[in-house]
C-alpha positions as CSV (number, residue, x, y, z in Angstrom):
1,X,0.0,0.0,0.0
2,X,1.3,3.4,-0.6
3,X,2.7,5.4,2.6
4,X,3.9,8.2,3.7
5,X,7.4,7.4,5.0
6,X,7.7,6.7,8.3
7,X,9.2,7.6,11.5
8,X,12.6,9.2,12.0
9,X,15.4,10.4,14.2
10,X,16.8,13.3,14.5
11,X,20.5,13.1,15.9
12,X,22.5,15.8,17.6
13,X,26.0,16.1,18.0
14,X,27.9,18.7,19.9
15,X,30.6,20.4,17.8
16,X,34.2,21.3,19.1
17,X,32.3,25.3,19.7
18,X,29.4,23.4,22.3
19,X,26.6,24.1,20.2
20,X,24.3,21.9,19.0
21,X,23.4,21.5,15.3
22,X,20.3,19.0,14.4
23,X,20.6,17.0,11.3
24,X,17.7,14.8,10.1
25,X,18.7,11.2,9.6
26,X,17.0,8.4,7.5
27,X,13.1,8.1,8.3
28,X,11.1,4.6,6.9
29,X,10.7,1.7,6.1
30,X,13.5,-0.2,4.4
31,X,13.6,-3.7,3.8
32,X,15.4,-7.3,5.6
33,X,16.0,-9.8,3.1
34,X,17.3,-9.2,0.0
35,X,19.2,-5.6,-0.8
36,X,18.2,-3.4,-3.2
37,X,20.1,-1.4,-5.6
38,X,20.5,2.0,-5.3
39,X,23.3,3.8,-6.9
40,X,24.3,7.2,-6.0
41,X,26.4,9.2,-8.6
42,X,29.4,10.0,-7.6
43,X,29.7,13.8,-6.4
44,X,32.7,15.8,-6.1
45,X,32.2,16.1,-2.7
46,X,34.8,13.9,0.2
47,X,32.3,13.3,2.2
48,X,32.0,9.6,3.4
49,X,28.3,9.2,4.3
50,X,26.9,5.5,3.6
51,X,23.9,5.1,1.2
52,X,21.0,4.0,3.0
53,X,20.1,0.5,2.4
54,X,17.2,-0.9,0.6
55,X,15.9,-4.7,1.2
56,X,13.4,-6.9,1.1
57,X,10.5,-6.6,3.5
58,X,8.4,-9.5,5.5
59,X,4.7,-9.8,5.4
60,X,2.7,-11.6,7.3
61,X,-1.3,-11.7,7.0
62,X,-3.1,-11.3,9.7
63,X,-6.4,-11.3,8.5
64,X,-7.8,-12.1,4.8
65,X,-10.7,-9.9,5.1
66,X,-14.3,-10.2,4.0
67,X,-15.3,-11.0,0.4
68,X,-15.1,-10.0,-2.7
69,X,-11.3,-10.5,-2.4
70,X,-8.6,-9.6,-4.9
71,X,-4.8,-9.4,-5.8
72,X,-3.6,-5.6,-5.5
73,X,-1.6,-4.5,-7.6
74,X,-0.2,-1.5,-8.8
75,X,-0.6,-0.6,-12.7
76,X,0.3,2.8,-13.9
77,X,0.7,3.3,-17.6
78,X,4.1,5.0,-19.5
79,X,3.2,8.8,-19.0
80,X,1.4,9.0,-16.0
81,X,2.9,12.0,-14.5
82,X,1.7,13.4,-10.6
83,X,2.6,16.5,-9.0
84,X,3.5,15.9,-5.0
85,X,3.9,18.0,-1.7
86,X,5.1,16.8,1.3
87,X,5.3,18.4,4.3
88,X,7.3,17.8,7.6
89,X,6.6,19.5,10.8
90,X,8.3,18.5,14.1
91,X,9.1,19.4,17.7
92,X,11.7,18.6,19.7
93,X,12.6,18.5,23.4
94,X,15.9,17.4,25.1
95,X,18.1,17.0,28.1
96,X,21.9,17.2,28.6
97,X,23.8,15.5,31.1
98,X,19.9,15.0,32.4
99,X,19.4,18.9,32.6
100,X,16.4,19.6,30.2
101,X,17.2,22.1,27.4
102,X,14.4,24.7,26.3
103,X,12.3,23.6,23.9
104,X,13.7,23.6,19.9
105,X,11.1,25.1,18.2
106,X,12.0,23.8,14.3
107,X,10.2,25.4,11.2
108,X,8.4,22.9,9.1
109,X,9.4,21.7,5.7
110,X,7.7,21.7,2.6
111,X,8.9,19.3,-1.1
112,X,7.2,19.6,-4.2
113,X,8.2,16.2,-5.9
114,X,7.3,15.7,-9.9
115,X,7.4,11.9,-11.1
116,X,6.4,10.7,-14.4
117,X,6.5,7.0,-15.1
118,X,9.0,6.4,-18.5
119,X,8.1,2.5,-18.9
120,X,5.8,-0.3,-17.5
121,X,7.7,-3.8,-18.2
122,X,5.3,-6.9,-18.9
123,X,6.2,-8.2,-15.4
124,X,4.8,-5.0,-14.0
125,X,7.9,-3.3,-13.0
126,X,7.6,0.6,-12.9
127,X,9.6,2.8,-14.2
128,X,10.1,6.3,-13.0
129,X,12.1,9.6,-12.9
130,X,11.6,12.5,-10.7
131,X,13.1,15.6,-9.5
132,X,12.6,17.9,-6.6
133,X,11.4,20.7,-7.7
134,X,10.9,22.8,-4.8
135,X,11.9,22.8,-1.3
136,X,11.1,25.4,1.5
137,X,11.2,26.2,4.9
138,X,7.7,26.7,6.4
139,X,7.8,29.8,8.8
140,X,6.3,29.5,12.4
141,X,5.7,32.5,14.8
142,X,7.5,30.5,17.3
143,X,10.6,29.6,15.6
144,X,13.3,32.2,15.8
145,X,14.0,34.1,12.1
146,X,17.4,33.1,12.3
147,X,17.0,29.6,12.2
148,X,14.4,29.7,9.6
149,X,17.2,31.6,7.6
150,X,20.1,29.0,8.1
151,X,17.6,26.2,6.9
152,X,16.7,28.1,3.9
153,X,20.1,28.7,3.0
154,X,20.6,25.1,3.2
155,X,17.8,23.1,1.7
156,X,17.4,25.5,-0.9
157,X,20.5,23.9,-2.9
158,X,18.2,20.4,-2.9
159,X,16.0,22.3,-5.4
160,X,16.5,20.4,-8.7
161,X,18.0,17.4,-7.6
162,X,16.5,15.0,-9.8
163,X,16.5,10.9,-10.1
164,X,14.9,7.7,-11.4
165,X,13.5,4.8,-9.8
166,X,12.3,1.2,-10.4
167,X,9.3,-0.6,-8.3
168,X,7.7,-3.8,-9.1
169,X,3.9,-4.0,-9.1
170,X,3.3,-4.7,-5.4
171,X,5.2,-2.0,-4.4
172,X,8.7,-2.8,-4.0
173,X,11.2,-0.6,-4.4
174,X,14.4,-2.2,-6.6
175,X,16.2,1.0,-7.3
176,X,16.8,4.3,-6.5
177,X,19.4,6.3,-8.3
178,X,20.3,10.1,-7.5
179,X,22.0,12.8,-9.4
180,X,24.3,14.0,-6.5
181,X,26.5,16.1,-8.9
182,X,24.8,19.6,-8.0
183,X,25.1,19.1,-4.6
184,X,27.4,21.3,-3.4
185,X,27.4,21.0,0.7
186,X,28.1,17.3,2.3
187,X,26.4,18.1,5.2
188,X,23.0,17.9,3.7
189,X,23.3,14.2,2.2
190,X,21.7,12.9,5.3
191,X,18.5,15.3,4.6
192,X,18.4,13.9,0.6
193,X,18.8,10.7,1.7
194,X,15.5,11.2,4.3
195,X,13.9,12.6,1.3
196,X,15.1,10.0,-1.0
197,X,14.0,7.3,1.2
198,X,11.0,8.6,1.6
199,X,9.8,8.9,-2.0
200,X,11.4,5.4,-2.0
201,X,8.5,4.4,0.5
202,X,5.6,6.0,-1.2
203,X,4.5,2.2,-2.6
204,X,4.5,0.4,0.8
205,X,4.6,-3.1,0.2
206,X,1.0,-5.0,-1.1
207,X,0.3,-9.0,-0.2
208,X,0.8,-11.5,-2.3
209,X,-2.4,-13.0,-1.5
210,X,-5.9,-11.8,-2.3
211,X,-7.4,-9.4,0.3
212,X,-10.7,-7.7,0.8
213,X,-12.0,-5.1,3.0
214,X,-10.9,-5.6,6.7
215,X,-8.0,-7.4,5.6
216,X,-4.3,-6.7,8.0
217,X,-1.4,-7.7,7.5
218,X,2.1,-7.0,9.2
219,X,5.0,-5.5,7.1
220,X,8.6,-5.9,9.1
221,X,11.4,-3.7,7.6
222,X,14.9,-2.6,8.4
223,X,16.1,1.3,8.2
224,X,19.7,1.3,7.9
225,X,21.1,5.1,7.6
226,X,24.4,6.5,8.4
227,X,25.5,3.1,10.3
228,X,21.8,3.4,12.5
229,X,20.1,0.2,12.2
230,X,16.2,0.2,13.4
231,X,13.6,-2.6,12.9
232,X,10.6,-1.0,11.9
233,X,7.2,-3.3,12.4
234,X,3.9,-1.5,10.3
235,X,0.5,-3.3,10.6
236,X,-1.4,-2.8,8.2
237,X,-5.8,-2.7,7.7
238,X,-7.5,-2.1,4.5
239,X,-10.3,0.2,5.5
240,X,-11.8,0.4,1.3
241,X,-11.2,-0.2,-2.3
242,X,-13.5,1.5,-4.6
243,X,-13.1,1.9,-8.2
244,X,-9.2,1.6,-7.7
245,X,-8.7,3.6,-4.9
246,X,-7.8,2.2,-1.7
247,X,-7.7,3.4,1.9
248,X,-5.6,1.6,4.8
249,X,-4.8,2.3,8.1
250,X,-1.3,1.7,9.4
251,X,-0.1,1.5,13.2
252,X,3.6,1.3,13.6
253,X,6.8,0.0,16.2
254,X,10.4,1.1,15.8
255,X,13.3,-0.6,17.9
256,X,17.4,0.6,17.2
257,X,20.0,-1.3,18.1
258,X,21.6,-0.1,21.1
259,X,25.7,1.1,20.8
260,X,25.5,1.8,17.7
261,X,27.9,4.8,16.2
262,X,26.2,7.5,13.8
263,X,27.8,8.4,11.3
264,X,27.4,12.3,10.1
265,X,29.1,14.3,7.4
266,X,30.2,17.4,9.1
267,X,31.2,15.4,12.3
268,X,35.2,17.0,13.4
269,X,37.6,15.3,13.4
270,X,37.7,12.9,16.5
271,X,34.1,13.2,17.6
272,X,32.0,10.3,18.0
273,X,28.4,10.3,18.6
274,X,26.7,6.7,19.8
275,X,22.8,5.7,20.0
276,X,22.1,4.1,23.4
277,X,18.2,3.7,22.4
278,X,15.8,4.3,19.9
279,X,12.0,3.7,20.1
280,X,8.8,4.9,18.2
281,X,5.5,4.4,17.6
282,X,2.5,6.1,15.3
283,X,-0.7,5.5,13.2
284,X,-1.2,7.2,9.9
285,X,-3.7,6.9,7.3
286,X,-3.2,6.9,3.5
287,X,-5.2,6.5,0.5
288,X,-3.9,5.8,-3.2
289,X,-4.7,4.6,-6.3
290,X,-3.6,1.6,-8.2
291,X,-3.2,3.3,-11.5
292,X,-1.1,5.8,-10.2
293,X,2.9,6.1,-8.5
294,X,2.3,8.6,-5.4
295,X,-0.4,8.4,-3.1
296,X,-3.1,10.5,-3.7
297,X,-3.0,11.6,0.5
298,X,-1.7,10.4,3.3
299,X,-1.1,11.4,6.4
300,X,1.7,9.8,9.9
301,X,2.1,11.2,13.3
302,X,5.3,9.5,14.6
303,X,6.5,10.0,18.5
304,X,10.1,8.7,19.4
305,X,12.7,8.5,21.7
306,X,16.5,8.8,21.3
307,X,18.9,8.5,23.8
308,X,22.6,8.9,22.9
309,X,26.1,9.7,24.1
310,X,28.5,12.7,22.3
311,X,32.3,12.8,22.9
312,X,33.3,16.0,21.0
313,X,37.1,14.6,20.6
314,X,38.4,10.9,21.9
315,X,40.0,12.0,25.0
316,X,37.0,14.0,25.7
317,X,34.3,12.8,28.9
318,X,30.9,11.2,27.4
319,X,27.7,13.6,27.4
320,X,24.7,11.8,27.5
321,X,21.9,13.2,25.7
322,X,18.1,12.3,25.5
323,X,15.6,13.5,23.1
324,X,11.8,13.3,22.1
325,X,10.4,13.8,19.0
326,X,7.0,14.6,17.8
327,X,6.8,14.8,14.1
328,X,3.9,15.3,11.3
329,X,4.5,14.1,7.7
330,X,1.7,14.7,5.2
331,X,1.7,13.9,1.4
332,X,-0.8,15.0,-1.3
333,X,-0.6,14.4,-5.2
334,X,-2.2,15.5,-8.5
């Protein structure tokens, strides 16, 4: 089914100055099993970020549903071309060394995607290209005009970036491959690969099996971003399907791997940052139709936890760190 992606964590690390800069890292649903290509091209840049990894998800049903039952499956035609926004807003508290911090009070962010399908193969597989062709900061009264400023500066040089992508007809993602060549600062790979991996989520993964209304099934996928590894479990209940356009509900459970080091571009020389924990939960609703690439809306609230450890140089004492997250992501297409 196709989904907003999911989830997310934002990590902070403490530069060698004491300040705290927060960089968006990875936020859905990829996939155990079997990986997935997805080729980056090479960009003039040294930074030494890893890809995140695509693979194979589980599904389980839970529950057939009621009759009349069919296969889903997704079938857009050579030309179909859909005009996207997606919007992010989230709010952030956190403690140091278990004194709370004031609230971070973070604009929102806004995406304008364009896809156009370029070829259907006869085994269904969907070809696609797409490019971002806007990105903005969305002001708050409560956010400081500064900060709304260094974001702008920023994301603003993600305008443009453009791609192609291959999914099979239930969904699947096989490929994701980005033009990195105009991207100028390293710093902001980890937001394009968030973005990336969310447009790589947009086709959630379908059942095999014929389902009908009431139907659930459970969808286990691994994120792997920046060396952060998080199980990701996303139950799934078809609330509709009328005249090739379906509706499902979706509740969801993250888990990371404890001691795990994050990897950031921008990170000095010598600092390390660690997750200790990672959970999250959230529901989300999304409707979509089978002759088309991008959901037609859909809509995730996500709350998490993060708690990890910063060491600004080696010889440097631990600070321990905890945050909570409350985030809003939203998708609409034409």
């Amino acid at each position: 089914m196709k989904k907003l992606v999911i989830g997310g964590i934002a990590c902070v690390l403490v530069n060698v100055t004491g300040s705290i800069n927060t960089i968006a890292v990875s936020q859905e649903t990829p996939r155990p099993e079997e990986k997935i290509e997805q080729r980056q091209t090479p960009d003039k840049t040294k930074d030494t970020a890893k890809p995140f990894t695509l693979a194979k998800p589980t599904i389980k049903i839970l529950q057939y549903g009621s009759e009349p039952k069919q296969k889903l499956r997704l079938k857009p035609v050579a030309g179909t071309e859909q005009k996207s926004t997606m919007t992010l807003d989230m709010n952030m508290s956190m403690s140091v060394k278990g004194r709370q911090v004031p609230n971070i009070k973070l604009p929102g962010t806004l995406v304008n995607i364009d896809t156009k399908v370029t070829k259907v193969e006869p085994n269904g597989d969907v070809y696609y290209e797409f490019v971002y062709s806007d990105i903005e900061v969305t002001k708050k009264a409560e956010v400081q005009p500064e900060l709304v400023k260094a974001m702008e500066s920023k994301i603003k040089q993600l305008k443009g970036i453009k791609g192609e992508g291959i999914i099979d007809e239930r969904g699947n993602t096989k490929k994701i491959d980005i033009d990195l060549t105009q991207l100028k600062d390293p710093t902001l790979k980890p937001m394009l690969e968030q973005l990336s991996n969310s447009l790589s989520q947009m086709s959630s993964s379908i059942p095999n099996e014929a389902v009908g209304v009431g139907a659930q099934w459970l969808v286990t996928n691994q994120i792997t971003s920046n060396g952060i590894n998080i199980t990701q479990l996303e139950t799934y209940e078809l609330i509709s399907i009328e005249n090739g356009v379906a509706t499902t509900k979706v509740t969801l459970e993250q888990q990371g791997k404890p001691n795990q080091e994050i990897n950031l571009p921008g990170l000095p020389k010598g600092a390390k940052v660690t997750l200790k924990s990672y959970s999250g939960s959230g529901e989300g609703e999304s409707q979509f139709g089978l002759g088309r690439l991008m959901p037609i809306k859909s809509v995730v609230n996500m709350n998490s936890n993060v708690q990890m450890s910063a060491k600004p140089r080696a010889d440097a004492k631990e600070t321990m760190m905890n945050q909570k997250i409350i985030m809003k992501m939203s998708i609409e297409s034409k």
